[in-house]
RORO-720410 format. One record per residue: x, y, z of N, C-alpha, C in turn; residue number from 1; residue in three letters. Coordinates in Angstrom, 1 decimal, always signed. Last residue first. Layout:
N
npx / npy / npz / capx / capy / capz / cpx / cpy / cpz / i / aa
X / Y / Z / X / Y / Z / X / Y / Z / NUM / ala;
...
//
This chain:
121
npx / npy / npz / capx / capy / capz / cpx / cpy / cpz / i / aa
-40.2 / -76.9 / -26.9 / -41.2 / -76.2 / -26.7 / -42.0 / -77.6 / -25.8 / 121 / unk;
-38.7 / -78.5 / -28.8 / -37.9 / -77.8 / -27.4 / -39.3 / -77.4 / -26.5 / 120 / unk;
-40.1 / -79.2 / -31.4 / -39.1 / -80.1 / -30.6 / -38.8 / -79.6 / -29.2 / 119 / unk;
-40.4 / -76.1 / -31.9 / -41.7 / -77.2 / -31.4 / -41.5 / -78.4 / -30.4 / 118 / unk;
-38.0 / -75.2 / -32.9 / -38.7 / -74.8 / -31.7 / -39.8 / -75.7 / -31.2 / 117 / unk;
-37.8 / -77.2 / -35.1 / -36.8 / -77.2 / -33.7 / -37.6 / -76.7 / -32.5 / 116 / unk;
-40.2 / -76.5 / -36.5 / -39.8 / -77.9 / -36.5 / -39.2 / -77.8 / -34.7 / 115 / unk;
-39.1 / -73.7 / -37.3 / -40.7 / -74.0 / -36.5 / -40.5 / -75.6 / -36.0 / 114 / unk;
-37.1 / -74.5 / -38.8 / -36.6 / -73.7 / -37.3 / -38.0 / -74.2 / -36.5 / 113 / unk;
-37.7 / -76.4 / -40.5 / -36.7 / -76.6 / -40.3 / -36.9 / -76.0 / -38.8 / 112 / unk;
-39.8 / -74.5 / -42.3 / -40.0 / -75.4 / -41.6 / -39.3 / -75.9 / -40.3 / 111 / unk;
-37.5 / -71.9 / -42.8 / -38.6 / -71.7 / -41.9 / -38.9 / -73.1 / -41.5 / 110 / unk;
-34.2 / -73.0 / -43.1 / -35.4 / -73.5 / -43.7 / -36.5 / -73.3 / -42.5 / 109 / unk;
-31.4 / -70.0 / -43.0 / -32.6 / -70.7 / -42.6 / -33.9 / -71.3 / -43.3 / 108 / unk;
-28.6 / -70.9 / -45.0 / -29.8 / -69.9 / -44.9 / -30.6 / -71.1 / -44.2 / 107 / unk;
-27.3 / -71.8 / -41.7 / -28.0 / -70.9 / -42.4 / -27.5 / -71.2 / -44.0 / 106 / unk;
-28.0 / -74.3 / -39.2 / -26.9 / -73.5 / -40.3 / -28.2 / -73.2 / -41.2 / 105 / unk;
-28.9 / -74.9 / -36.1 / -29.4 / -74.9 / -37.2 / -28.4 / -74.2 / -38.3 / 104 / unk;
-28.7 / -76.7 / -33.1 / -27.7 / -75.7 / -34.1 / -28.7 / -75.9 / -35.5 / 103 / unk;
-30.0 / -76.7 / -29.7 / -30.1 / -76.9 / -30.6 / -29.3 / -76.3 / -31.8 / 102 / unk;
-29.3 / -76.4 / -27.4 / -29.8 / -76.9 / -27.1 / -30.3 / -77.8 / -28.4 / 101 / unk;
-25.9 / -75.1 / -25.9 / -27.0 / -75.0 / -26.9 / -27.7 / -76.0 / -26.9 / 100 / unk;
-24.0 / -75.3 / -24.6 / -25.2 / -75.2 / -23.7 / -26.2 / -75.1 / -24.7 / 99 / unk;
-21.1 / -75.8 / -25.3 / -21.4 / -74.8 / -24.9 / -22.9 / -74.5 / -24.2 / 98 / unk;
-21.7 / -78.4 / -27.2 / -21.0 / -78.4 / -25.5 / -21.0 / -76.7 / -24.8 / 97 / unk;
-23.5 / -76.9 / -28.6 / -23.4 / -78.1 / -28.1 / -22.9 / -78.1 / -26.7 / 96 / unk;
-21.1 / -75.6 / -30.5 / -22.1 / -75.1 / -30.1 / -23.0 / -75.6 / -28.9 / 95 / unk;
-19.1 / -78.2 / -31.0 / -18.8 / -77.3 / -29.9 / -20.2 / -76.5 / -29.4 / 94 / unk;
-21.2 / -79.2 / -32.7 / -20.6 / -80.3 / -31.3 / -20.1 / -78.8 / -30.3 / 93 / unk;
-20.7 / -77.5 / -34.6 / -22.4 / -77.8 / -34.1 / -21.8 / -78.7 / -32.8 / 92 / unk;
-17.9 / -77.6 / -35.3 / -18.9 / -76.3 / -34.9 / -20.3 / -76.3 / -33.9 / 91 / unk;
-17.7 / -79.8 / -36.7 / -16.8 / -79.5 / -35.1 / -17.8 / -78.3 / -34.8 / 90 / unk;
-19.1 / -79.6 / -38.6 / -19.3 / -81.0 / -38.0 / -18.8 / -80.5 / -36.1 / 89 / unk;
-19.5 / -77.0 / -40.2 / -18.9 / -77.9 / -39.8 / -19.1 / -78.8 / -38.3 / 88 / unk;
-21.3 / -74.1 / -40.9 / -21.7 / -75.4 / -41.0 / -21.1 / -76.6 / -40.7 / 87 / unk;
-22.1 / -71.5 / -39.7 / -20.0 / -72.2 / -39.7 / -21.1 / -73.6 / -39.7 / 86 / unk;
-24.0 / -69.6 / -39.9 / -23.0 / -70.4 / -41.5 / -22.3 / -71.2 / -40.8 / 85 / unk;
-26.1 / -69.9 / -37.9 / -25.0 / -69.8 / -38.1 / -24.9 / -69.8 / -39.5 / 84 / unk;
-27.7 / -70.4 / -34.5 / -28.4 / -70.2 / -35.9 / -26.8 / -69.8 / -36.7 / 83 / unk;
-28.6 / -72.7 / -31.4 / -27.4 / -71.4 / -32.5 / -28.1 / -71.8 / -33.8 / 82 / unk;
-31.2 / -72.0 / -29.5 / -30.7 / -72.5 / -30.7 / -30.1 / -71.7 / -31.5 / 81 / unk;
-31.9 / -72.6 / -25.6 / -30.5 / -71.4 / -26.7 / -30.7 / -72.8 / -28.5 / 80 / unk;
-33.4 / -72.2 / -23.2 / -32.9 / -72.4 / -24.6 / -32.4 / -72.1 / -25.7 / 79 / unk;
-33.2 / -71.4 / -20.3 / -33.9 / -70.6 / -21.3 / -33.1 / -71.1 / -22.1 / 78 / unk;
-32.2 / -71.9 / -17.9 / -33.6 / -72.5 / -17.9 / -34.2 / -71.9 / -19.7 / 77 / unk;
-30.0 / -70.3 / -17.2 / -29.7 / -71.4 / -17.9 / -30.5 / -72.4 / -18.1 / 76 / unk;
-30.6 / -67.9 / -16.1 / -30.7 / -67.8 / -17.7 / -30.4 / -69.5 / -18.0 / 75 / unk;
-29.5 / -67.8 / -13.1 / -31.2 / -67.1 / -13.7 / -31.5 / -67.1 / -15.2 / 74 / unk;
-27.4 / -69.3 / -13.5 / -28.5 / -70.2 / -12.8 / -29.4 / -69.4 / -13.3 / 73 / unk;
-25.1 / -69.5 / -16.0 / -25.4 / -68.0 / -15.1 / -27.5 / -69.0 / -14.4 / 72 / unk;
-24.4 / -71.1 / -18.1 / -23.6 / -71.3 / -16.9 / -24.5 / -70.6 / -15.9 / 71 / unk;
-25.9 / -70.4 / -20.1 / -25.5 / -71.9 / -19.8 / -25.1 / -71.8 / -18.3 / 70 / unk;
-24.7 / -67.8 / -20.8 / -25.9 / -68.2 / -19.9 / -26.5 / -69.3 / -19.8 / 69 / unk;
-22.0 / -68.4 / -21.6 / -22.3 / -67.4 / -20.2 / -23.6 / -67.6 / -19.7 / 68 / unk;
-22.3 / -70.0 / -23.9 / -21.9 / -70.5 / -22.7 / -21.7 / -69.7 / -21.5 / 67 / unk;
-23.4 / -68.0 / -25.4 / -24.2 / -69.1 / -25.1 / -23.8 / -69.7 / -23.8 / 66 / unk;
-21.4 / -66.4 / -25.5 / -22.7 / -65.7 / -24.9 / -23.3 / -66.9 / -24.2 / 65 / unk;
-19.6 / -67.3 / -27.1 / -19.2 / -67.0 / -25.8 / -20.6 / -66.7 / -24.7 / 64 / unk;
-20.8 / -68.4 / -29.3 / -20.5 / -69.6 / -28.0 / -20.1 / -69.1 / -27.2 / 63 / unk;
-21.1 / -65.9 / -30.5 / -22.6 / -66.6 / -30.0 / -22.0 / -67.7 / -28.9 / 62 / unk;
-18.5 / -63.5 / -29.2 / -19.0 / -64.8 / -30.8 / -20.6 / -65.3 / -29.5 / 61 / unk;
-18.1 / -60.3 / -28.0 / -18.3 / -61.7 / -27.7 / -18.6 / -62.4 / -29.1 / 60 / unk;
-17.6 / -58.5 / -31.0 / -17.2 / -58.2 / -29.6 / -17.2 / -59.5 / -29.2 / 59 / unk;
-19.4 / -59.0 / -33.5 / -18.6 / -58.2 / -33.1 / -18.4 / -58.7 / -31.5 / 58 / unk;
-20.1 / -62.6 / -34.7 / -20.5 / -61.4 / -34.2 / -19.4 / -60.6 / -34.0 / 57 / unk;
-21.1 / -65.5 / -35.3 / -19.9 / -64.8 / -35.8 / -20.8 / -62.9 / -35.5 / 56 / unk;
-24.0 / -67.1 / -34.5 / -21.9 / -67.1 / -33.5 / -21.5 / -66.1 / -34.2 / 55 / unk;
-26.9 / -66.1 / -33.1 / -26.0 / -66.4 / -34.3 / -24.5 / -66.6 / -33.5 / 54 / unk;
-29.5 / -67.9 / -31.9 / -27.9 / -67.5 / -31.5 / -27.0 / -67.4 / -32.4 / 53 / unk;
-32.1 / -67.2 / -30.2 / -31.7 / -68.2 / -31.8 / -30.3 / -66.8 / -31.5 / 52 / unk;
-33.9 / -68.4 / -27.4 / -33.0 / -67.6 / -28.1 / -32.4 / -67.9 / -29.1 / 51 / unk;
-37.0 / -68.4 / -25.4 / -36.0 / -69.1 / -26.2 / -34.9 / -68.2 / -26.7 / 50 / unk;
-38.2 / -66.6 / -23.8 / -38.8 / -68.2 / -23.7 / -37.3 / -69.1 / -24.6 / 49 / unk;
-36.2 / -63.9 / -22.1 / -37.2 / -64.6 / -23.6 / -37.9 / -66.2 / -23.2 / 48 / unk;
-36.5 / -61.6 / -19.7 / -36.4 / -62.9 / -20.1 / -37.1 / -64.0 / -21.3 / 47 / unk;
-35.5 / -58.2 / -19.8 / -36.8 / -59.3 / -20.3 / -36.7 / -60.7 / -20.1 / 46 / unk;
-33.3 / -57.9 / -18.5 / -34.4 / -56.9 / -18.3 / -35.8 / -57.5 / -18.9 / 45 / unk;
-31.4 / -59.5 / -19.4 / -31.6 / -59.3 / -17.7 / -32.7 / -58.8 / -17.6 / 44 / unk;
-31.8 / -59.8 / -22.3 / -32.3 / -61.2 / -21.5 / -32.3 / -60.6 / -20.1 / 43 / unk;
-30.9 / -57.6 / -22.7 / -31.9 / -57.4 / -23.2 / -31.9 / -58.7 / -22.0 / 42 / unk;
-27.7 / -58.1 / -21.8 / -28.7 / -57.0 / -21.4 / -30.3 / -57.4 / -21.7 / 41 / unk;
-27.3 / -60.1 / -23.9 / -27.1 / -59.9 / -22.0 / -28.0 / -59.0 / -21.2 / 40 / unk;
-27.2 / -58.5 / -26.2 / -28.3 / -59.7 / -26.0 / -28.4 / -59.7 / -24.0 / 39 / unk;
-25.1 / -56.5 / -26.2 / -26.9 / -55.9 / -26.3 / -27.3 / -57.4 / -26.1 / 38 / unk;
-23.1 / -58.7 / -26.3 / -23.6 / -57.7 / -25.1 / -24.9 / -57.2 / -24.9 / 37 / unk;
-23.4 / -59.7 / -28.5 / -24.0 / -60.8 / -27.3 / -24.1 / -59.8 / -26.5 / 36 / unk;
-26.2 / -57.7 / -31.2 / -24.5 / -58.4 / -30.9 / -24.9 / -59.3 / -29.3 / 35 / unk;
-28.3 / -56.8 / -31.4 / -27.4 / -57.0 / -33.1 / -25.7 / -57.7 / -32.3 / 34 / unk;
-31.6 / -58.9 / -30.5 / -30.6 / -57.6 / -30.8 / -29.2 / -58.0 / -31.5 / 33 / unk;
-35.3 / -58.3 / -30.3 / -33.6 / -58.3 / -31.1 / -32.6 / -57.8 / -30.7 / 32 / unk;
-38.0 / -60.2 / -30.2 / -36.9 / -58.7 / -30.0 / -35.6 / -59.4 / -30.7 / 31 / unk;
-41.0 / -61.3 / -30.9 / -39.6 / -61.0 / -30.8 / -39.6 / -60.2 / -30.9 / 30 / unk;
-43.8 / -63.5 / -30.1 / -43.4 / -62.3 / -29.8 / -41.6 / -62.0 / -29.9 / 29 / unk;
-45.7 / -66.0 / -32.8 / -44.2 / -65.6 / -31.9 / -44.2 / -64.0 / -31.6 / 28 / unk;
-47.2 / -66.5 / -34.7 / -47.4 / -66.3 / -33.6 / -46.5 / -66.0 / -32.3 / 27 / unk;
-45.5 / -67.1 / -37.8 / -46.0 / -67.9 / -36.4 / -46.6 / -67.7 / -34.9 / 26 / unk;
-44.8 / -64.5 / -37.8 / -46.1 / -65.6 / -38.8 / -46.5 / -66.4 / -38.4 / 25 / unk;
-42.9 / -64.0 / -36.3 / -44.4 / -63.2 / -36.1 / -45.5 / -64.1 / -36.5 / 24 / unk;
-40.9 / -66.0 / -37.2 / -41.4 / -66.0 / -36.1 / -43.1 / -65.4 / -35.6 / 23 / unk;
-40.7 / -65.5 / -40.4 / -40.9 / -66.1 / -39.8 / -41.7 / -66.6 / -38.5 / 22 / unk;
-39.2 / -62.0 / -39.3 / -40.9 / -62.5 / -40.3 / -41.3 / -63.8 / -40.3 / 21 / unk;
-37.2 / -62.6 / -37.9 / -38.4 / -62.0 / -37.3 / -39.7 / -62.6 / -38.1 / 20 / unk;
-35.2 / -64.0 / -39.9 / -36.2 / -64.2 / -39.1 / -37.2 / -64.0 / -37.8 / 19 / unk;
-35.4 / -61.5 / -41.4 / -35.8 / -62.7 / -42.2 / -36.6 / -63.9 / -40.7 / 18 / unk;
-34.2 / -59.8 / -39.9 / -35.7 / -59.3 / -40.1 / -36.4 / -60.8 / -41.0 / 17 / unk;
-31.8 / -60.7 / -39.3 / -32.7 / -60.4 / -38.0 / -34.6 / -60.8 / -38.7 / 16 / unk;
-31.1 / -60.8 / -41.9 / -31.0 / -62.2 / -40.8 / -31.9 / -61.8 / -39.7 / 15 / unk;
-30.6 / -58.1 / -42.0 / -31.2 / -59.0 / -43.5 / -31.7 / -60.3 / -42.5 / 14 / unk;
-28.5 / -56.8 / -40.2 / -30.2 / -56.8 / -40.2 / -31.0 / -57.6 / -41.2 / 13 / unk;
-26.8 / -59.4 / -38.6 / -27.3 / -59.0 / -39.7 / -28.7 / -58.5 / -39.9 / 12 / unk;
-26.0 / -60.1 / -36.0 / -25.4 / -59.0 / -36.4 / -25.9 / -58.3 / -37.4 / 11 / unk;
-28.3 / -61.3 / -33.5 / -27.5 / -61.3 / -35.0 / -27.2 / -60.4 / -35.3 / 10 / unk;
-30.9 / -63.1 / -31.7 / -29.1 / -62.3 / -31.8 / -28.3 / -62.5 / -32.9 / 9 / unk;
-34.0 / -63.1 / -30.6 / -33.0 / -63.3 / -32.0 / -31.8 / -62.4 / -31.8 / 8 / unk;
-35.9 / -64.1 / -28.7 / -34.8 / -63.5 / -29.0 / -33.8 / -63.9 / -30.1 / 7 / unk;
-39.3 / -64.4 / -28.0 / -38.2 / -65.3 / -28.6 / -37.3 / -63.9 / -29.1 / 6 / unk;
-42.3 / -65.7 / -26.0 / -40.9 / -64.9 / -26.5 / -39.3 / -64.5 / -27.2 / 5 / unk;
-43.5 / -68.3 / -26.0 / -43.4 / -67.3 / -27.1 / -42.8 / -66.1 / -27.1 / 4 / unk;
-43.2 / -71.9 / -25.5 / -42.5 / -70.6 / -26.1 / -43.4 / -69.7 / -26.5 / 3 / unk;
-45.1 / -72.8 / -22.7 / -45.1 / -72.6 / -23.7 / -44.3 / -71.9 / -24.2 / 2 / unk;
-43.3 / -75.0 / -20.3 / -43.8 / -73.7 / -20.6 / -43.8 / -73.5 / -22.1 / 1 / unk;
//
């Protein structure tokens, strides 16, 4: 299936809208939202094509989310790329074993992400 709904989960409106602008440019349809609960929700009521997964959040982190809809059979068809700072070696392996499909560390390289999604896509 082709991507083009795409969910961006981040706490940061600077990060949200950096890459929204990205995505649009690309032809991409996104939503948003600012933590994993509002993400849960949003994915029950819409189902994205993909999801870019920050970790460091209020309430759930992105590996708790990730690995709820890794697990949950009606979401675990939908690709998860964590998007982050925690740039360490153990980070992107845990992200990983949590269901992600792909880890990108921030600041995001636009090439870099259009690159990944293509890869998945």
């Amino acid at each position: 299936m082709a991507i083009q709904k795409v969910l961006i989960v981040d706490d940061s409106p600077t990060e949200r809208y950096f890459l929204t602008d990205i995505l649009v440019k690309s032809g991409f349809s996104v939503s948003t939202a600012e933590n994993g609960e509002e993400a849960l929700l949003k994915i029950k009521a819409d189902k994205p094509h993909l999801i870019l997964m920050d970790v460091v959040m209020p309430g759930q982190n992105g590996f708790q989310v990730t690995r709820s809809l890794a697990r949950d059979p009606a979401t675990q068809d939908v690709p998860i790329i964590i998007c982050t700072s925690k740039g360490q070696e153990t980070d992107r392996i845990w992200g990983m074993r949590q269901g992600a499909r792909d880890y990108i560390v921030k600041p995001v390289d636009p090439k870099e992400l259009l690159a990944k999604i293509g890869a998945i896509a």
